[in-house]
N, C-alpha and C positions, 0 to 999 in steps of 0.2 A: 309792594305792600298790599296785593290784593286779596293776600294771602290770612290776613289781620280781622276780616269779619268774619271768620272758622272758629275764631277763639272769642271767649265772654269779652265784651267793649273794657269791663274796666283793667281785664287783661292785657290789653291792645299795647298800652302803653310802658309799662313791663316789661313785655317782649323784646320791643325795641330798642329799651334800652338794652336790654340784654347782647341784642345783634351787637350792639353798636360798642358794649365792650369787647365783645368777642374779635370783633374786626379791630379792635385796638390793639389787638394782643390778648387780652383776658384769654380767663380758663375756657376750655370747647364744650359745650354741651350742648345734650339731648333735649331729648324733644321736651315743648314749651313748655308741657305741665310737671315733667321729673325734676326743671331746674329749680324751678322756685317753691317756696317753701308753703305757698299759698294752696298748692294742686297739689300735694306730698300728704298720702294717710295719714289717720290722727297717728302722732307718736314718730311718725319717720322724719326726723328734722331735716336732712337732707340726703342726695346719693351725688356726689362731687362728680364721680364719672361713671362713663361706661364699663371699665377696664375692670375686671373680677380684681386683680390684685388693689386696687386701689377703691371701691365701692363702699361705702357707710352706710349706716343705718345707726339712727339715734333712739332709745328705744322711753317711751316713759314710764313713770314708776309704776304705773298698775299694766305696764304691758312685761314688766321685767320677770312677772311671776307665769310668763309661758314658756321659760327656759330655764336650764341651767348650768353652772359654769363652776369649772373646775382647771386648778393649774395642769399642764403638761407633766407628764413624770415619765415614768424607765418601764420596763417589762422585761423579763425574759423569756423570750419567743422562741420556740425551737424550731427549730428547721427537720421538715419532716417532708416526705414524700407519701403521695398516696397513690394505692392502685387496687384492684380486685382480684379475689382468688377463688377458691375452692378446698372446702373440708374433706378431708381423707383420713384414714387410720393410720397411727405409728405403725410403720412393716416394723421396725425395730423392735417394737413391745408387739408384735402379731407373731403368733406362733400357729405353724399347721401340726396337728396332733396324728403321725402314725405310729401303727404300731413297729415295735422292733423287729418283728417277725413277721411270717406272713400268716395270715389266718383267715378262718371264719365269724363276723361277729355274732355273738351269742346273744350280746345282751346290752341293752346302753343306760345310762343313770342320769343322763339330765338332758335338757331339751335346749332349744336355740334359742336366745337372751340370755340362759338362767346365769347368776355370778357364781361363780367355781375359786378354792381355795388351792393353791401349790400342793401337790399331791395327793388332790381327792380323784376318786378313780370315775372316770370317762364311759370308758365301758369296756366291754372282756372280750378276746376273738378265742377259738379252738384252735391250738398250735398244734401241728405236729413236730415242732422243733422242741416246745417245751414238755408235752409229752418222754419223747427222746432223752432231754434230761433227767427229769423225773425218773424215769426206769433207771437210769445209771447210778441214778441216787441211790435210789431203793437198793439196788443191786450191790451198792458200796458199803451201804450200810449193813446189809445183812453179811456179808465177807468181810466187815469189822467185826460182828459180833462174833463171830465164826473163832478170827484169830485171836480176838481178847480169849475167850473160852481155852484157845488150844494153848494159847501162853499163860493159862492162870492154871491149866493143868499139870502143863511142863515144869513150872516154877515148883509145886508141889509134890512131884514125883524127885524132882532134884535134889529138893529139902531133904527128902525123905530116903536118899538114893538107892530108889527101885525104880530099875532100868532105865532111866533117864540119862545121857551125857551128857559135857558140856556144849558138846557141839551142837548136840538137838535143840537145847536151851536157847544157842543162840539164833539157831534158823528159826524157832517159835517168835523169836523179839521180832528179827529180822522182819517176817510175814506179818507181825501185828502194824508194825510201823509202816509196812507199806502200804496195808488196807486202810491204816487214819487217816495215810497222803490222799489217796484215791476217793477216801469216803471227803475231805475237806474240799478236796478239787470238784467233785461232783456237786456239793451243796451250795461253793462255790456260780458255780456253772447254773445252777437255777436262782439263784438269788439274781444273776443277769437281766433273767426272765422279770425282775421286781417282784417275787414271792419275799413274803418277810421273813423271820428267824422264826417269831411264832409258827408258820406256815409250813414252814421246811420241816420246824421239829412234828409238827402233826402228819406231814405226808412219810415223815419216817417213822412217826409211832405206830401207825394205822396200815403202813406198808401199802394205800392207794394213792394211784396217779392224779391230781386235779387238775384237768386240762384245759382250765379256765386263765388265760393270760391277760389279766388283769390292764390298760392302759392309762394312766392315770396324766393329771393336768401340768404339764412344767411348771406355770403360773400363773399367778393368780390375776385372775380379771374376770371377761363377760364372753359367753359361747357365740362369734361371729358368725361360723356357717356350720352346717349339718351334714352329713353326708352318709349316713351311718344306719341305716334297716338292718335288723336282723337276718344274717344269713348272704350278706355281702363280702365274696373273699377279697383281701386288702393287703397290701402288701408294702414296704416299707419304701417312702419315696415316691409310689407309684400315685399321683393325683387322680379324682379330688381327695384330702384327704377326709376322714370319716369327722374330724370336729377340727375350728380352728376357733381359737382363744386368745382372747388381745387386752393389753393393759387399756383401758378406755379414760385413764387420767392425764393422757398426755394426747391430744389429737395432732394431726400435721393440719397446713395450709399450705396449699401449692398457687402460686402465681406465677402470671407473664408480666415482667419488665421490662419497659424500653432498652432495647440496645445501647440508646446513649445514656440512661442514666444509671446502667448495670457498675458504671466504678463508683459509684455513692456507695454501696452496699458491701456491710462489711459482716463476717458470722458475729454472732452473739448480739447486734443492735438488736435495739426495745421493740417488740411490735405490739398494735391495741389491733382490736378486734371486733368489725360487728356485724352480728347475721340479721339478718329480714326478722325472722321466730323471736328477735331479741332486742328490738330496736333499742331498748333503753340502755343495753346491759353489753361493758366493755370488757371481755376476753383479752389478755395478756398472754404473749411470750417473746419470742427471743430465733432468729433468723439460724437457722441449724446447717443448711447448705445450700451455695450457690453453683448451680450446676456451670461445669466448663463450654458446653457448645451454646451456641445459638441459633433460633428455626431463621433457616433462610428465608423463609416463605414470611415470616412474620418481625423479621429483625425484631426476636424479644428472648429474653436470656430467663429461665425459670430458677424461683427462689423459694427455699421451703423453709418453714418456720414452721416449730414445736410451740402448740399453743395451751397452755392448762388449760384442763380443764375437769376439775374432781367430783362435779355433779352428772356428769355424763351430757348436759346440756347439749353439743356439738353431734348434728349426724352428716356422717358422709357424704357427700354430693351439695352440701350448703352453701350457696355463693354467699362469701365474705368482702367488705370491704373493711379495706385495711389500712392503717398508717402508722410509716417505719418512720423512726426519728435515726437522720442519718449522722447527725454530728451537735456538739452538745449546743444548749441554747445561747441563742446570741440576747443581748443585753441592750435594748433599742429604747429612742425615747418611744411613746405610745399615746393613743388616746383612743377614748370610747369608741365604737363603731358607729353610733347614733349622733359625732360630731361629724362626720364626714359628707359631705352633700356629691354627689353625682350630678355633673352637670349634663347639659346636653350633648356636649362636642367631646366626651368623653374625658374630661378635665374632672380632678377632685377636689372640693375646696370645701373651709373651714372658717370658721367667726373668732376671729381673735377681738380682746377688748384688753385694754389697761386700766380701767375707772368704771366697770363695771354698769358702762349708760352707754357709750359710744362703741358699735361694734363695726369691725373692719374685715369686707370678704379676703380671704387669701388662698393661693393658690397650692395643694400639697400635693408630695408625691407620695403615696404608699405602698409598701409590701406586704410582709408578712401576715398573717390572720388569727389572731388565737384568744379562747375564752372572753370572747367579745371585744376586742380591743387590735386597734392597729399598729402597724410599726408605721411611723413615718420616716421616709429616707428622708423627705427634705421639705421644708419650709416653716419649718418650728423646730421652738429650743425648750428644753428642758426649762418650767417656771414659768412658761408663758400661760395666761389663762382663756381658754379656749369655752366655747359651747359645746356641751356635752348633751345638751337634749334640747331640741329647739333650732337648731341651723337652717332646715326648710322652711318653719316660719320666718323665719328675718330673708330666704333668698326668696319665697314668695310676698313679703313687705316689698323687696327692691324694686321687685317686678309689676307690681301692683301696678294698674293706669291710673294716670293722675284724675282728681275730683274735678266735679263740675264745678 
């Protein structure tokens, strides 16, 4: 008992009794001033035990408005993985622009960024291939006009039978029709080139060669790279090529995924999206292919996803972070994220009440995290009414040292 003059004299006696149920069997408790209700902050009517699952706090009516409380209810939480990548161009929609022929370029019509329409022209080289055509054109067509002539004369001498036979009549046809093969194959043969019909009909009216081959955009997007001074001969296949042109509405995202959670992933899952340049703003798309090897060096298996993008927002080299939703959402009970108290010993607990005055710590376990709210696997039921704002004030009430 010599312990009894530590604590206020009209405490002394209190105590004692208290020992003396305890040693009877009575409930165990803590230290002198948490048991009784004497040394317990205003409002804390008592804390029964040590034990988080079993701990109380009674709160009174003017302290009841520093919380708030709401029943447990469901969520649909999806189950999502997250990891980080890297922005790149669709190759798919990137096109490198050579010519068909080989040439000299002449001339170019638009610069690096600019946006280009399907079939607007690029820039020109000097063929000598398409030159080549050209002449044979030229040359088919005037050996058209040649035998139309000799077959409009035959036909008239025929009519008129002065000295004309049938036989000659028919070598005139014969000849006209083989100069209209030769002149169609010919015209043929530079339309190859991408000269239009307007075009063709003026190098045959004019009877000159234009030795300007013309290279024009497959489609339509934005000029990626340049490659292209005047006076560079180029030649088809042969890198770099002189323009490359890319659809910019569709970007890639390439990532590295854990070896072990490469079977989660499946093509077509939802991806979001978000870059540093953008922090606010979620990019959508959809997982396009999962490559078959894996880096030994990194046990990680790379995963690309087609990401929209129609403002051109996304540049190449951009570290993305990203989360893939691997399988559809699970349906859990849940609660606020602001009810959850973190304890020390890395426990997570929660204030349940039934009467909305006496609250009770409990112990949960949780998973999942989404739109501020958690999944609880275990320690609450759907209906129950929890603290949703306020939990820290009542586990720092628990904790509080007793009054003098």
């Amino acid at each position: 008992m010599r312990r009894l003059p530590e604590c206020r004299e009209k405490g002394a006696r209190a105590l004692l009794a208290l020992v003396m149920i305890a040693a009877a069997g009575g409930p165990c408790l803590s230290a002198c001033g948490r048991a009784s209700n004497a040394y317990a902050p205003e409002g804390v009517a008592s804390t029964a035990s040590t034990s988080a699952k079993e701990a109380a706090v009674e709160l009174s009516p003017s302290q009841l408005h520093s919380i708030k409380m709401e029943p447990v209810g469901t969520y649909p939480f999806a189950v999502e993985k997250a990891a980080v990548g890297s922005i790149d161009f669709d190759d798919d929609l990137s096109v490198q622009v050579f010519p068909p022929y080989q040439g000299k370029i002449l001339k170019t019509f638009v610069e690096l960024g600019d946006e280009v329409q399907k079939g607007q022209a690029l820039y020109t080289i000097h063929s000598p291939d398409l030159i080549q055509a050209e002449s044979a054109l030229i040359g088919a067509a005037a050996a058209l006009d040649l035998t139309n002539k000799e077959l409009a004369r035959a036909k008239d001498l025929y009519s008129a039978n002065v000295g004309v036979s049938q036989r000659e009549l028919e070598q005139a046809t014969s000849d006209q029709q083989t100069a209209e093969g030769a002149f169609k194959a010919a015209r043929d043969a530079v339309r190859v080139f991408g000269k239009t019909d307007a075009e063709i009909a003026q190098i045959v009216a004019s009877r000159k060669i234009d030795p300007a081959l013309v290279v024009r955009s497959p489609i339509t997007g934005r000029m990626t790279s340049m490659n292209a001074p005047p006076g560079l001969l180029v030649q088809p296949g042969t890198p770099p090529a002189p323009y490359s042109v890319a659809d910019l509405s569709i970007k890639w995202m390439l990532a590295n995924v854990a070896e072990s959670d490469s079977p989660l992933y499946r093509i077509g899952q939802p991806v979001k999206v978000r870059v540093m340049a953008y922090a606010e703003r979620i990019f959508e798309g959809k997982i396009s292919k999962i490559y078959a090897s894996v880096d030994p060096n990194t046990h990680t298996v790379t995963i690309r996803s087609e990401i929209t993008d129609p403002t051109n927002a996304l540049r190449p080299g951009m570290l993305a972070n990203f989360v893939i939703r691997i399988q559809d959402p699970v349906e859990g009970t849940a609660i606020p994220e602001a009810s959850v108290v973190h304890e020390g010993d890395g426990t997570t607990t929660v204030w349940v009440t039934t009467d909305h005055h006496r609250f009770q710590q409990r112990t949960v376990k949780i998973g999942l995290e989404m739109d501020g709210r958690y999944q609880v696997l275990s320690g609450l039921q759907p209906g129950e009414i929890v603290v949703a704002e306020g939990g820290v004030f009542l586990s720092n009430m628990l904790q509080a040292p007793p009054s003098d």
